[in-house]
Backbone of each chain as nested JSON, in Angstrom:
{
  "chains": [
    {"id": "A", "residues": [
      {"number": 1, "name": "UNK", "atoms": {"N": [73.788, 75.472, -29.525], "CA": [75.146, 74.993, -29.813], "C": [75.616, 74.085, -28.677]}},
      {"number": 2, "name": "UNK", "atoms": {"N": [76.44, 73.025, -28.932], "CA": [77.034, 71.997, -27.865], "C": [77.947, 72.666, -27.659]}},
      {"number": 3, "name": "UNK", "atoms": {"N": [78.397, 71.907, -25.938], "CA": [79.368, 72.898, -25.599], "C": [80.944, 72.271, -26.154]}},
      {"number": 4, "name": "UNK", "atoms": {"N": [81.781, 73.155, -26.211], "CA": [82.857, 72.818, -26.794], "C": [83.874, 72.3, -25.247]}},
      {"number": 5, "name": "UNK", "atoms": {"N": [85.038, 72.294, -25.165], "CA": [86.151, 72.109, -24.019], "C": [87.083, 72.351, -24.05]}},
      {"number": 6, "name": "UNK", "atoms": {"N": [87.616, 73.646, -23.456], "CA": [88.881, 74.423, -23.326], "C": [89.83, 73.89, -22.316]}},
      {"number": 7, "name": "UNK", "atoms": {"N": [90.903, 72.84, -22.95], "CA": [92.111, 72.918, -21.84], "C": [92.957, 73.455, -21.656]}},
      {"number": 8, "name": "UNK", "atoms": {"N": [93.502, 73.877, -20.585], "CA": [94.618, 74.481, -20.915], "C": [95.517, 74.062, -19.176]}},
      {"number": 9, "name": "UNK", "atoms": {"N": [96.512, 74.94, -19.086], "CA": [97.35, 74.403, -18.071], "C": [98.051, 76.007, -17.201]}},
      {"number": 10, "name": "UNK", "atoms": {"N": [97.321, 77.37, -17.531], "CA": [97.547, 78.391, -17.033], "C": [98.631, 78.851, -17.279]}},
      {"number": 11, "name": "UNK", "atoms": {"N": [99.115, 78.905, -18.33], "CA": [99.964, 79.882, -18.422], "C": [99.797, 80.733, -20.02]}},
      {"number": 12, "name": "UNK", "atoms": {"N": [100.82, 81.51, -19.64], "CA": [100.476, 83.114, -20.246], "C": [99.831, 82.93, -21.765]}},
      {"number": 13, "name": "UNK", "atoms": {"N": [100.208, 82.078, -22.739], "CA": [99.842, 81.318, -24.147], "C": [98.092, 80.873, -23.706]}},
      {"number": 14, "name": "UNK", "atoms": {"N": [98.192, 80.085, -22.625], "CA": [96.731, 79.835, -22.249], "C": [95.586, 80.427, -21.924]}},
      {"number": 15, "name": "UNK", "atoms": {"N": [96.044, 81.82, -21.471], "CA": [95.48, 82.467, -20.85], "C": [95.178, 83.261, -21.984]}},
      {"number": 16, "name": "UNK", "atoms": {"N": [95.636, 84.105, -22.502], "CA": [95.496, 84.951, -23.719], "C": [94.549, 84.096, -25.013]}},
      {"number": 17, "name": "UNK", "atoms": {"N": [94.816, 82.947, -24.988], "CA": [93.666, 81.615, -26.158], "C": [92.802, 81.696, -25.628]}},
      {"number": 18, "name": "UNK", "atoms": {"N": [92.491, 81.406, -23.864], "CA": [91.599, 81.103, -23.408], "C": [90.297, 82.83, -23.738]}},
      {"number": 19, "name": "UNK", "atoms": {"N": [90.832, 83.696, -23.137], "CA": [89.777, 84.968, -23.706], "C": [89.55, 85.248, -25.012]}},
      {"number": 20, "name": "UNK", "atoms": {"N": [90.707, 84.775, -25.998], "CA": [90.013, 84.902, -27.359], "C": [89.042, 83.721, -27.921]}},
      {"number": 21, "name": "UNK", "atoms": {"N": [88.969, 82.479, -27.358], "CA": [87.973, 81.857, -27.312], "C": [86.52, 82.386, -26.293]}},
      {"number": 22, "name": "UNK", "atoms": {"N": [86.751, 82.652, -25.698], "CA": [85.235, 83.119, -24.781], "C": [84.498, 84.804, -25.465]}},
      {"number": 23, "name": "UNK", "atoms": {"N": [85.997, 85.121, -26.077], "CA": [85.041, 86.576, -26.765], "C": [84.79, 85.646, -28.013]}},
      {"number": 24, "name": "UNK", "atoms": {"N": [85.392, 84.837, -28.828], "CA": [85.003, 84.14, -29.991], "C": [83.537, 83.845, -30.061]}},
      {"number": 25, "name": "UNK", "atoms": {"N": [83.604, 82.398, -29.14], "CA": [82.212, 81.434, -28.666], "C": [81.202, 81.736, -27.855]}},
      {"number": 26, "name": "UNK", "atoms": {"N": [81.515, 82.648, -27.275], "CA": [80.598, 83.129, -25.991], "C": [81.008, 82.266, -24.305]}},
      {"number": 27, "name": "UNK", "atoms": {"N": [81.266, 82.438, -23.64], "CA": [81.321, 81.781, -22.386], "C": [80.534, 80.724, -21.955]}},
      {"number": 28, "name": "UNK", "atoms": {"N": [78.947, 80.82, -22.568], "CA": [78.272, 79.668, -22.333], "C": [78.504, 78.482, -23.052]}},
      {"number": 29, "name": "UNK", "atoms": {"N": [79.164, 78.787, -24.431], "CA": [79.433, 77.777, -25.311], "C": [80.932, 76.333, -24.691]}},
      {"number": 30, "name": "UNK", "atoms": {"N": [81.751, 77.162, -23.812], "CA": [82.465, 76.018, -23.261], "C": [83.041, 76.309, -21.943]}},
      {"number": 31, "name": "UNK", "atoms": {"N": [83.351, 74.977, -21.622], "CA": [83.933, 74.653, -20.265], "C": [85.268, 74.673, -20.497]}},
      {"number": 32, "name": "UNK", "atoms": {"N": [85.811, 75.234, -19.099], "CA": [87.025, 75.682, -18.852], "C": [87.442, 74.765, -18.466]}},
      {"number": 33, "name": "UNK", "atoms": {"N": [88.784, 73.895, -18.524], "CA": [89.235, 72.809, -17.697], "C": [91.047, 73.153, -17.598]}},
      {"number": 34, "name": "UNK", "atoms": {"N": [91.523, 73.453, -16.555], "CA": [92.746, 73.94, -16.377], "C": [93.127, 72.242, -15.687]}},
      {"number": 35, "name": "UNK", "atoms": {"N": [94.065, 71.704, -16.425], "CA": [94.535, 70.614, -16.253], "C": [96.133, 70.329, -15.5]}},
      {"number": 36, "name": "UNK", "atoms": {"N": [96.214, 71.564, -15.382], "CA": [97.385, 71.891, -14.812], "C": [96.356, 71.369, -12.93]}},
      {"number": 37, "name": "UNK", "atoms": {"N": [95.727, 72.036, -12.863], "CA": [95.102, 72.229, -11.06], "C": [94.585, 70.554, -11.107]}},
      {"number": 38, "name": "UNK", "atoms": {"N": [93.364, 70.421, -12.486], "CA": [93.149, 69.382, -11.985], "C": [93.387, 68.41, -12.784]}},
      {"number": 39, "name": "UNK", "atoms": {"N": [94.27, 67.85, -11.912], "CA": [95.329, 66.291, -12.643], "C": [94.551, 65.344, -13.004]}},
      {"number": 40, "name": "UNK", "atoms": {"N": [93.043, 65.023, -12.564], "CA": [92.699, 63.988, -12.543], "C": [91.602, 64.082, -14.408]}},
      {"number": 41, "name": "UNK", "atoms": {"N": [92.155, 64.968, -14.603], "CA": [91.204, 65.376, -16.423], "C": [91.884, 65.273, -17.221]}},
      {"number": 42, "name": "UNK", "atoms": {"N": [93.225, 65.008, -16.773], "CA": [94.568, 65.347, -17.907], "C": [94.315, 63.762, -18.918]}},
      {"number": 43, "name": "UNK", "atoms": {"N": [93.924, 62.739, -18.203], "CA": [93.746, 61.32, -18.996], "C": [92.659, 61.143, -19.867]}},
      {"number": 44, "name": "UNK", "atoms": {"N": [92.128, 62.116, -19.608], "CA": [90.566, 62.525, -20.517], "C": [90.82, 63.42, -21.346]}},
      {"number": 45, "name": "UNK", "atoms": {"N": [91.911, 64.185, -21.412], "CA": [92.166, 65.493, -22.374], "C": [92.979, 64.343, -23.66]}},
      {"number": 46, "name": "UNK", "atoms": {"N": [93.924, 63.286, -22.827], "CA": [94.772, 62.861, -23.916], "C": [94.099, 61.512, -24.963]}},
      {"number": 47, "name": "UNK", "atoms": {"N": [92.924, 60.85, -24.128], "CA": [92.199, 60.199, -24.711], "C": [91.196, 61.015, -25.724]}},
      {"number": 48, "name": "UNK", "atoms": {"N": [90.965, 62.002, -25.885], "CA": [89.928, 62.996, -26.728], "C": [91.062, 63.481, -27.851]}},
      {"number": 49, "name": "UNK", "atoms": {"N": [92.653, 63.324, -27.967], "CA": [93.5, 63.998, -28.393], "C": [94.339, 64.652, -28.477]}},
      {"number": 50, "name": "UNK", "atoms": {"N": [94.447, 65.319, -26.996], "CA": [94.65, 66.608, -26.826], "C": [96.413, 66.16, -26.539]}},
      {"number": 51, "name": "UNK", "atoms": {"N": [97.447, 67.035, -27.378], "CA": [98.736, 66.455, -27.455], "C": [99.457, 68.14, -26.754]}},
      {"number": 52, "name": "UNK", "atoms": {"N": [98.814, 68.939, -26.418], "CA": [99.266, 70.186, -26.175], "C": [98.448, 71.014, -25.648]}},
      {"number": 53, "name": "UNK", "atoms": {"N": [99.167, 72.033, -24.663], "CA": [97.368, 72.743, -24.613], "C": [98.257, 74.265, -24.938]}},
      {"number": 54, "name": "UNK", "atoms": {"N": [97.325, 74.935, -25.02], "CA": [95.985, 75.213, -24.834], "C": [94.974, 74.397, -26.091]}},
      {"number": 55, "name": "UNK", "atoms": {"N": [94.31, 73.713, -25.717], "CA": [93.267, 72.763, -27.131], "C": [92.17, 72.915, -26.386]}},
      {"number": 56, "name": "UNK", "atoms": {"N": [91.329, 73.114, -28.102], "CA": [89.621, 73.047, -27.761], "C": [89.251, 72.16, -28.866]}},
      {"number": 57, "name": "UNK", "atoms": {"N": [88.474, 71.551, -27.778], "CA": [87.641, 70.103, -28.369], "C": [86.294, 70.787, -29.003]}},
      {"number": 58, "name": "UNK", "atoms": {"N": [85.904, 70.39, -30.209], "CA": [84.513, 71.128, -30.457], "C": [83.385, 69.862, -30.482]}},
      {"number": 59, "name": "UNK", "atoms": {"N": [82.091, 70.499, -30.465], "CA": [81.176, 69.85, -30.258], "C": [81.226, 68.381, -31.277]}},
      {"number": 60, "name": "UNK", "atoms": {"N": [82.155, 68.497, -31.933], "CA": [82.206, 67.043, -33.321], "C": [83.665, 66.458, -33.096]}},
      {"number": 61, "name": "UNK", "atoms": {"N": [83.981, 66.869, -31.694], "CA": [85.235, 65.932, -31.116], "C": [86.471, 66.238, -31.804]}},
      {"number": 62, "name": "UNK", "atoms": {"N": [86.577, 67.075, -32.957], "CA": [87.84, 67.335, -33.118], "C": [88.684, 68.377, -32.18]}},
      {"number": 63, "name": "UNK", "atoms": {"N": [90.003, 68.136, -32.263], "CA": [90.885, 69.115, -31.299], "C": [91.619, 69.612, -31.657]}},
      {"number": 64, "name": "UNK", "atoms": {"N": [91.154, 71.203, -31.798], "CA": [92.474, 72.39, -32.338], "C": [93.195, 72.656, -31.492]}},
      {"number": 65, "name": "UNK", "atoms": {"N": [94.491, 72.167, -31.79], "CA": [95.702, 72.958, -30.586], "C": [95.945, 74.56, -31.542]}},
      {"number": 66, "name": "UNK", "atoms": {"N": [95.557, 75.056, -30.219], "CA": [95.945, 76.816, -30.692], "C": [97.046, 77.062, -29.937]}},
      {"number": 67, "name": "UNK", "atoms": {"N": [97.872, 77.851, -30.86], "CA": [99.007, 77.692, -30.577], "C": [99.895, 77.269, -30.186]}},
      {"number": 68, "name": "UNK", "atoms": {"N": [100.914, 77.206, -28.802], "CA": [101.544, 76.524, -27.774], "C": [102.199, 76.572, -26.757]}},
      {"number": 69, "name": "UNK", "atoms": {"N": [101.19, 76.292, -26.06], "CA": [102.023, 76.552, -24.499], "C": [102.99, 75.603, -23.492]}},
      {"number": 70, "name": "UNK", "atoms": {"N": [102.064, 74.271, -23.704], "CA": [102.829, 73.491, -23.248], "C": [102.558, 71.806, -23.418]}},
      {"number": 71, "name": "UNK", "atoms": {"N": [103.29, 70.847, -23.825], "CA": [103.058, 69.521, -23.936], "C": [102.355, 69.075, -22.464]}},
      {"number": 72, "name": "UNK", "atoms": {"N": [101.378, 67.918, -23.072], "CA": [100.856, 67.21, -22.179], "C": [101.989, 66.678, -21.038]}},
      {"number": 73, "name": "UNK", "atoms": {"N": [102.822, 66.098, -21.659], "CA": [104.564, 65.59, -20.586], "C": [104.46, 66.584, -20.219]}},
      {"number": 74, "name": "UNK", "atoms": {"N": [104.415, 67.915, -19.948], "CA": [105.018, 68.78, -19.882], "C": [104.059, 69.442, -18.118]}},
      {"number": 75, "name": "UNK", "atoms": {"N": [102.73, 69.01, -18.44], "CA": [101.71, 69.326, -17.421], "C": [101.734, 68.327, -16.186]}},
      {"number": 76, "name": "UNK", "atoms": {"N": [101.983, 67.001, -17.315], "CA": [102.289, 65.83, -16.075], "C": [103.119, 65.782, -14.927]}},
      {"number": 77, "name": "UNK", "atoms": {"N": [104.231, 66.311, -15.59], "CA": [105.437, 66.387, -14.917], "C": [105.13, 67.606, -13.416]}}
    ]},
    {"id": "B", "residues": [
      {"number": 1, "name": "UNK", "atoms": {"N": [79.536, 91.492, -33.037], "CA": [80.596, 90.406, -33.052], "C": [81.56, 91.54, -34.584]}},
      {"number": 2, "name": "UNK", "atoms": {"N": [82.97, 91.869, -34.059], "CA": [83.367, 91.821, -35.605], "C": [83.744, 90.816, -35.919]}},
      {"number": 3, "name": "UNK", "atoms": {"N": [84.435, 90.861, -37.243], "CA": [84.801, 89.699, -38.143], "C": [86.574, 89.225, -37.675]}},
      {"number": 4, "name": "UNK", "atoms": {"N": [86.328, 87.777, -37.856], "CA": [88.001, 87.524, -37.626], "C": [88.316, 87.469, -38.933]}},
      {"number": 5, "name": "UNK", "atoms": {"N": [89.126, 86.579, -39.118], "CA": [89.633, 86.739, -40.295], "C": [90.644, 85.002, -40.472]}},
      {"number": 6, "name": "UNK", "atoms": {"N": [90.521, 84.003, -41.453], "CA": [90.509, 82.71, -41.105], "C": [91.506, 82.826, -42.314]}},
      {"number": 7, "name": "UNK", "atoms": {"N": [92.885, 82.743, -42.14], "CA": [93.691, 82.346, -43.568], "C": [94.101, 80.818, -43.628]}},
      {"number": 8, "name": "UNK", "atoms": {"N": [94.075, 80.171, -44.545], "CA": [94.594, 78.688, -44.603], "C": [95.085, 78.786, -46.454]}},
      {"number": 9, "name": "UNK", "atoms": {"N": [95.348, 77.416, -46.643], "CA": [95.717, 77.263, -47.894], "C": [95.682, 76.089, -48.916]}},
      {"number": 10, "name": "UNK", "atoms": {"N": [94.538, 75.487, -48.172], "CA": [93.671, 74.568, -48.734], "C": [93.823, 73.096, -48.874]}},
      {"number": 11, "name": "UNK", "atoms": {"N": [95.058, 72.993, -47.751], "CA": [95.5, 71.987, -46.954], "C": [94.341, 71.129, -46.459]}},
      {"number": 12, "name": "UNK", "atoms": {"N": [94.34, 69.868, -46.577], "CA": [93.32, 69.337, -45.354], "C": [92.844, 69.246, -44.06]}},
      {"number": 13, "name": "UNK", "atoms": {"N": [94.386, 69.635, -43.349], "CA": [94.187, 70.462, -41.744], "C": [93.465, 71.628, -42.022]}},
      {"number": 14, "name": "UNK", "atoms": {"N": [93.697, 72.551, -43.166], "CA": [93.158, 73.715, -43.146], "C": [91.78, 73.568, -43.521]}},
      {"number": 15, "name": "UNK", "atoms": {"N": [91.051, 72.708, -44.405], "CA": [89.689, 72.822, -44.373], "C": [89.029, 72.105, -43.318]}},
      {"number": 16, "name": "UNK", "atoms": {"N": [89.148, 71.063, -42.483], "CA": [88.847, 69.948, -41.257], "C": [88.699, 71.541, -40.615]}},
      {"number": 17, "name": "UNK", "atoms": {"N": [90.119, 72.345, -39.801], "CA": [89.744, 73.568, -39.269], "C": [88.635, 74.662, -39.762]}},
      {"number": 18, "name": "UNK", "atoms": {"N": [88.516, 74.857, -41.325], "CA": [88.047, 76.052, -41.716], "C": [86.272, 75.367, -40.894]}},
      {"number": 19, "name": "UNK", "atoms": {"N": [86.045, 74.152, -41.483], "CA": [84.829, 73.38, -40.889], "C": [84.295, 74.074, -39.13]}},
      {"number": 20, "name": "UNK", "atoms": {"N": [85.459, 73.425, -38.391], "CA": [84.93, 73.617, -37.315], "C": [84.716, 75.782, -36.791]}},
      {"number": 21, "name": "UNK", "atoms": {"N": [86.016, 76.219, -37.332], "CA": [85.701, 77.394, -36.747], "C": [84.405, 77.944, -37.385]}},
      {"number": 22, "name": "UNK", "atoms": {"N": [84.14, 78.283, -38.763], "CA": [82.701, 78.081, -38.899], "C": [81.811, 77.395, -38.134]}},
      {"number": 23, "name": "UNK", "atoms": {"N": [81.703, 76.322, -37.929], "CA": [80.583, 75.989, -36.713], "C": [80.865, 76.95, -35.421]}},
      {"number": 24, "name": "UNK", "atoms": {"N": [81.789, 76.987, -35.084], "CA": [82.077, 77.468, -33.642], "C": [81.257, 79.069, -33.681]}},
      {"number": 25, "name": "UNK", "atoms": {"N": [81.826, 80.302, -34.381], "CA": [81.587, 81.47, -34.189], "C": [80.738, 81.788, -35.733]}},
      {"number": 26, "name": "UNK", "atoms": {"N": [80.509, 80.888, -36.375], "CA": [79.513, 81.324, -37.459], "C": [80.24, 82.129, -38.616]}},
      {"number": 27, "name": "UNK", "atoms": {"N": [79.366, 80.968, -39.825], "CA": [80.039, 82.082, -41.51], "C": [79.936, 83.355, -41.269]}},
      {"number": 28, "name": "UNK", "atoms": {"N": [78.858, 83.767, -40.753], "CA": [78.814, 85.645, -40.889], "C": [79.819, 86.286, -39.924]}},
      {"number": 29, "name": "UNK", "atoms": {"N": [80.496, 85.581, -39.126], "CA": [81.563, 85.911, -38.367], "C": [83.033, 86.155, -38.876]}},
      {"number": 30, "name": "UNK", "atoms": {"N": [83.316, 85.543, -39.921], "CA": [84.785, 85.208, -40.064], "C": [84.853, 85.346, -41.523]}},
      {"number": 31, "name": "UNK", "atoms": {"N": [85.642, 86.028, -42.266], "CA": [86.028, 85.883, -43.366], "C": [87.179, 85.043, -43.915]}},
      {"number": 32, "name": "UNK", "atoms": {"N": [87.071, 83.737, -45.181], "CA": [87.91, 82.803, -45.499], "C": [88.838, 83.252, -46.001]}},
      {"number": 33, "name": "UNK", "atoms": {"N": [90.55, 83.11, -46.402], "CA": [91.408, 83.794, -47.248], "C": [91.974, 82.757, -47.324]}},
      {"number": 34, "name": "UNK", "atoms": {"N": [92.361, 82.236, -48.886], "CA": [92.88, 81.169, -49.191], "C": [94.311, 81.664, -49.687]}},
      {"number": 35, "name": "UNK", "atoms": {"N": [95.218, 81.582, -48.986], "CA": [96.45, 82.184, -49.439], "C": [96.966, 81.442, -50.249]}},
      {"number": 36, "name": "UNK", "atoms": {"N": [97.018, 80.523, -50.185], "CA": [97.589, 79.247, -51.455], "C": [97.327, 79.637, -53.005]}},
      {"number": 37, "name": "UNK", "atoms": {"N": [96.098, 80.521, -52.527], "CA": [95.376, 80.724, -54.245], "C": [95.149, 82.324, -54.251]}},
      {"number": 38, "name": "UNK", "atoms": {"N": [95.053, 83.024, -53.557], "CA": [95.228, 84.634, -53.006], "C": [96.495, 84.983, -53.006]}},
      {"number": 39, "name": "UNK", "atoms": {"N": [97.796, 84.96, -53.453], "CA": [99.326, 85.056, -52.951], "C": [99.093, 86.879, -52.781]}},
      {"number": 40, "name": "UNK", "atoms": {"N": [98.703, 87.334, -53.14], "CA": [98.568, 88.509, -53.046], "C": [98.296, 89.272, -51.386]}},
      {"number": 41, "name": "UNK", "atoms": {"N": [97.844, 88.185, -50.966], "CA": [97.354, 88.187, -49.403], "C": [97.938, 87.745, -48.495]}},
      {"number": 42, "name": "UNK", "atoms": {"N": [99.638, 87.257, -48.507], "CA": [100.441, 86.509, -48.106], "C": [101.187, 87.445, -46.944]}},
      {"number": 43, "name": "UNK", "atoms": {"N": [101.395, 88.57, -48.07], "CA": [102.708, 89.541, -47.222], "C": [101.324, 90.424, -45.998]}},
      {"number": 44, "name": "UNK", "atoms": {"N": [100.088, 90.66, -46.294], "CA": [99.27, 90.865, -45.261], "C": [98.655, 89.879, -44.095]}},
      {"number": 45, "name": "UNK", "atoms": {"N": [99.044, 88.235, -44.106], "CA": [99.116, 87.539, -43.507], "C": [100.118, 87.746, -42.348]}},
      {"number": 46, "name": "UNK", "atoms": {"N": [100.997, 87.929, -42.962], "CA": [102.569, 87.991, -42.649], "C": [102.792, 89.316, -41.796]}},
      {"number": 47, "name": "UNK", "atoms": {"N": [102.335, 89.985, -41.972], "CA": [102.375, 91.574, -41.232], "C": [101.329, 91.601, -39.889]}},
      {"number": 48, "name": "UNK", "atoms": {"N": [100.171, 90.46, -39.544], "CA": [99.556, 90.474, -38.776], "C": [99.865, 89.326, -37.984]}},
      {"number": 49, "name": "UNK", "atoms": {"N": [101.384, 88.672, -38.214], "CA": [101.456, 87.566, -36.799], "C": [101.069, 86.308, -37.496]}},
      {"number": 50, "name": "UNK", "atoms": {"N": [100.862, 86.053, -38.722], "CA": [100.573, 84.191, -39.335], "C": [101.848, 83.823, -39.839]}},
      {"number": 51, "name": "UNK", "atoms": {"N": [102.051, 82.698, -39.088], "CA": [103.16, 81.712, -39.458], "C": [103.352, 80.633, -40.078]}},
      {"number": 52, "name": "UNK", "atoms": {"N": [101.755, 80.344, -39.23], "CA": [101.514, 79.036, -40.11], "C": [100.158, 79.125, -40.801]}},
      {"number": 53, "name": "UNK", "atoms": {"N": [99.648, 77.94, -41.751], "CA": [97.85, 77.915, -41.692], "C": [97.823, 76.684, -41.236]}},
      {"number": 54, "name": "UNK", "atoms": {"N": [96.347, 76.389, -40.378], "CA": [95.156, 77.807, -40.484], "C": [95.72, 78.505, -39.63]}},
      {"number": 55, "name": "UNK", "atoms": {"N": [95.294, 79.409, -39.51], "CA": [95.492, 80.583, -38.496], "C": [94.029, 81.228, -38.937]}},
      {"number": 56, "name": "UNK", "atoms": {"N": [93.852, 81.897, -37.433], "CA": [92.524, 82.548, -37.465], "C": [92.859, 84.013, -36.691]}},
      {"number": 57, "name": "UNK", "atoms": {"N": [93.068, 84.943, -36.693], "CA": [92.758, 86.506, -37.018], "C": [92.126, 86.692, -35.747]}},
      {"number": 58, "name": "UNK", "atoms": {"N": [91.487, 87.222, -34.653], "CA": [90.486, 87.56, -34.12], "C": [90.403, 89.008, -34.391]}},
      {"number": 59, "name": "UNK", "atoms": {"N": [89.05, 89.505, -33.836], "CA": [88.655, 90.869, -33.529], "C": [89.611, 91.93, -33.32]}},
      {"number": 60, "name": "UNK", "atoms": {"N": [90.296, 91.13, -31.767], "CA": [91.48, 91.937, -31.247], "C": [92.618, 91.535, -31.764]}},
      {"number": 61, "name": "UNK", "atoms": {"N": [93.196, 91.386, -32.825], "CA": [93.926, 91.258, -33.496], "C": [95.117, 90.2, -32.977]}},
      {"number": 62, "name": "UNK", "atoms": {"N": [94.513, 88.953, -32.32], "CA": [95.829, 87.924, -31.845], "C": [95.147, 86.581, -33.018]}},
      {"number": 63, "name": "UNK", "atoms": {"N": [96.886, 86.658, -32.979], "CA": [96.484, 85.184, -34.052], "C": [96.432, 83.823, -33.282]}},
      {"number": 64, "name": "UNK", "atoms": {"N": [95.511, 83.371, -33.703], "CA": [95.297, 81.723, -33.194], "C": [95.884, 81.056, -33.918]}},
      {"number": 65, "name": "UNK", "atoms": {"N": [97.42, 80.054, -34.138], "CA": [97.883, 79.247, -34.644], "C": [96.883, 77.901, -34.354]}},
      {"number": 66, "name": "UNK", "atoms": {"N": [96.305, 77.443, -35.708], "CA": [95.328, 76.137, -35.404], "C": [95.99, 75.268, -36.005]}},
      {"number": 67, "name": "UNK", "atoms": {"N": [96.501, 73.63, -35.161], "CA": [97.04, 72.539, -35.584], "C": [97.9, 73.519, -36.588]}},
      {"number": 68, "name": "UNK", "atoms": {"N": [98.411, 72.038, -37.27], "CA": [99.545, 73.059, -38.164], "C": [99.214, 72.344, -39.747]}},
      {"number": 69, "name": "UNK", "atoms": {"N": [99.101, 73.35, -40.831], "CA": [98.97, 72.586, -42.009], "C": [99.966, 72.907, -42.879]}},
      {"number": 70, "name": "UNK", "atoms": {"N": [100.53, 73.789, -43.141], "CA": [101.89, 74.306, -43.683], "C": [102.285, 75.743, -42.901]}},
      {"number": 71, "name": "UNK", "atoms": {"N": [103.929, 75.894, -43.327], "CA": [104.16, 77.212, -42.712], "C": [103.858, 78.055, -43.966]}},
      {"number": 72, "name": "UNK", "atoms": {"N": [103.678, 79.497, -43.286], "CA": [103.794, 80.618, -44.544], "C": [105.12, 80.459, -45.629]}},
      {"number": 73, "name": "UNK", "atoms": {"N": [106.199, 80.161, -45.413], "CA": [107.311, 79.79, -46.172], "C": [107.063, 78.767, -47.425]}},
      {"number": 74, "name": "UNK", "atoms": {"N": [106.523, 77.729, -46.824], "CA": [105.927, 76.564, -47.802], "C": [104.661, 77.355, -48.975]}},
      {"number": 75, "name": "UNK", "atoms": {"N": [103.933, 78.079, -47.98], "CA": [103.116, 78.798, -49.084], "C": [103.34, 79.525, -50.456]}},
      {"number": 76, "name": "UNK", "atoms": {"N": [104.192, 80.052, -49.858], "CA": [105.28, 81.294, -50.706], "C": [105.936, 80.403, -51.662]}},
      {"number": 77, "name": "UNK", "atoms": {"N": [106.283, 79.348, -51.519], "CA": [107.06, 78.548, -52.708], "C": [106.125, 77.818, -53.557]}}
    ]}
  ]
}
């Protein structure tokens, strides 16, 4: 399986998506990217789609926002 | 692995999603519930935390709100 890409921005909505994805997919299946710490991925999350996080990109580039924690503006800021 | 449990309602967000979470954790993983056409399965949607579809169910019983394709309200009508 390709790996998928979990963003998120650490907080409590993120955190709780983020383990039901890793018990979902398995841990090897994706990378963690907390975009909150590192700023410099956030232009790569919004070019792939990503309008909210917590979002996972799957191996065929689409991006499910699960649930909602917080707008991209929202991480920038 | 138990089974999640994947309700949508046959929305095009909801099948684009039903697509990928199948790839992600596998058909033998997840059972489909088409509430749009199941109404019978609505008020048990509704009792486990779905607001909107898709929504996906996990193991441990937290719902993943995926993108948004209608609310449960819209369903019901």
């Amino acid at each position: 399986m390709s790996t998928s890409i979990f963003y998120h921005a650490g907080c409590p909505v993120c955190v709780s998506a983020e383990h039901d994805i890793i018990n979902l997919i398995g841990e090897q299946n994706v990378e963690i990217v907390n975009i909150g710490e590192d700023k410099n991925r956030i232009a790569e999350a919004e070019q792939v789609g990503v309008k909210s996080v917590p979002a996972l990109l799957t191996p065929t580039k689409n991006v499910l926002h699960i649930n909602f924690g917080a707008s991209i503006e929202d991480v920038k800021a």
